[in-house]
Structures are given as C-alpha cells and as structure tokens.
C-alpha positions in Angstrom: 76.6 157.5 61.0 79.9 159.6 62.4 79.8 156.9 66.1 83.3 155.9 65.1 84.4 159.3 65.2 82.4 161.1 68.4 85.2 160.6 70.5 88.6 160.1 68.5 90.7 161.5 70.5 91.5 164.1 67.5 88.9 166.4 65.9 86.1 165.7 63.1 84.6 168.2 61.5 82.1 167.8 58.0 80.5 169.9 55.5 78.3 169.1 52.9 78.4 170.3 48.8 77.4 173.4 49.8 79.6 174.0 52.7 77.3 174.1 55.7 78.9 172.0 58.5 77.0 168.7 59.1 79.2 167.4 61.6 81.4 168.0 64.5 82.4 165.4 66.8 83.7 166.0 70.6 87.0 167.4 69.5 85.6 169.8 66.6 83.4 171.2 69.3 85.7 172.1 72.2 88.6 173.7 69.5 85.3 175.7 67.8 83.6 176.3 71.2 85.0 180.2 71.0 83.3 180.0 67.8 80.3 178.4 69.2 81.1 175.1 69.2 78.1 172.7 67.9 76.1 175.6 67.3 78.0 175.9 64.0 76.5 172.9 62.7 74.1 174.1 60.3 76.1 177.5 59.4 78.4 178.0 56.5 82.0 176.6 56.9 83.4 179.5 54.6 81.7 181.8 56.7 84.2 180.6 59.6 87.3 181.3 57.6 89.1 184.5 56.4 90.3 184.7 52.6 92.4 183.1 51.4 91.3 179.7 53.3 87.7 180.4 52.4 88.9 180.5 48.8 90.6 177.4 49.0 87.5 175.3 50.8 85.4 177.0 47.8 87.9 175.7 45.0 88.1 172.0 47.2 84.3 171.8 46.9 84.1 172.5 43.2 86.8 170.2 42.4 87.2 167.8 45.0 90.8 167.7 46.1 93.2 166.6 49.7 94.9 169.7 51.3 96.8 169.0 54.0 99.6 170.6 56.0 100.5 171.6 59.7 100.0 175.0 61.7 101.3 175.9 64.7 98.9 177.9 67.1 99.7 178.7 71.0 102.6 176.5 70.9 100.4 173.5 69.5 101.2 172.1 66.5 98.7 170.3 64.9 98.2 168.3 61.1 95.1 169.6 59.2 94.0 167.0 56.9 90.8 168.0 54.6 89.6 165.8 51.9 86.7 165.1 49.8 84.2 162.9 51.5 82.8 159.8 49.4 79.7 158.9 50.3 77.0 156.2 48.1 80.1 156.5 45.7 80.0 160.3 44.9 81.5 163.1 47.0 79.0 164.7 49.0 81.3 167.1 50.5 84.3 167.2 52.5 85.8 166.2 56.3 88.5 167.9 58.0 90.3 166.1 60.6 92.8 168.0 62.7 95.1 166.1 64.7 97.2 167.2 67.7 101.4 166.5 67.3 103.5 166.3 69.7 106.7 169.0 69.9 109.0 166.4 69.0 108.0 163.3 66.8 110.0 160.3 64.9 109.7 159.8 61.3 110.6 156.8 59.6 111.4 156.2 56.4 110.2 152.4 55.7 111.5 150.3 52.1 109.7 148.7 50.1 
C-alpha cells in the first residue's frame, strides 16, 4: 500500500482513527529509532507526544484538519505536514510527513 513512500527521501509516518501508528516508512524509522523506531508501529501516537501536541493530534482525529508548520531541532530545520488521510473516500486517520529544509531556501512568489 505505502511502496511509493518506503524510501522518499523524507519521512512517512501513519496512524489510524484511533491513533495507533500503522505506518512508518525508512525515514520515520531512523528520526524515531531513539524512540524505537518500527517498534512503534502498533503503539499509540499520542502516547509519543507531550501536551499540548498530544492535544492537538487528539482534536485532528476528531475533526479531521491540516496542521502544518516548521521546527528547528539540532540545527535542522524541518516542515511538519500532518493531515487527514482519505482512504475508500472517508478519513481513516491521519499521515504526517516531515520533510528536511535546507538552512537557506528560495521562495517564489508565482502570478496567476
């Protein structure tokens, strides 16, 4: 199901309704592996975050919603991008994808 994603180049990582973690592809693994890596799938993603984060995944899979933004950890900044995942045209829960950015990027404003 997730082939595409197994080796991105960025990180993949999905829960379902509930919150347990269904999938992690290569890159979820090795930023989680202090964590225990792909021995979180099957545990609670809300149990892997501290308030108020776990409150916000809790709200996001009540009422599906996007919540993106960009941290900066160890001198890596990264893009978080979590949204509801559609699946047999419901949402079955959600997928995070957490993207590496380099220290210095362009941005372009395009018109229409």
């Amino acid at each position: 199901m997730e082939d595409w994603a197994e080796n991105a180049g960025f990180a993949v990582t999905i829960c379902g309704r509930d919150g347990t973690i269904t999938y992690m592809n290569a890159g979820s693994r090795k930023t989680f592996k202090k964590y225990g890596g792909g021995e979180l799938v099957g545990r609670s993603l809300l149990d892997c975050h501290p308030e108020p984060a776990r409150s916000k995944l809790r709200a996001m899979l009540e009422q599906p919603a996007v919540n993106a933004y960009t941290i900066e950890k160890a001198g890596v900044k990264k893009l978080i991008y979590q949204a509801p995942l559609v699946k047999d045209g419901g949402i079955s829960g959600l997928v995070e994808l957490s993207l590496e950015l380099p220290a210095e990027m362009p941005h372009f404003v395009r018109k229409p």
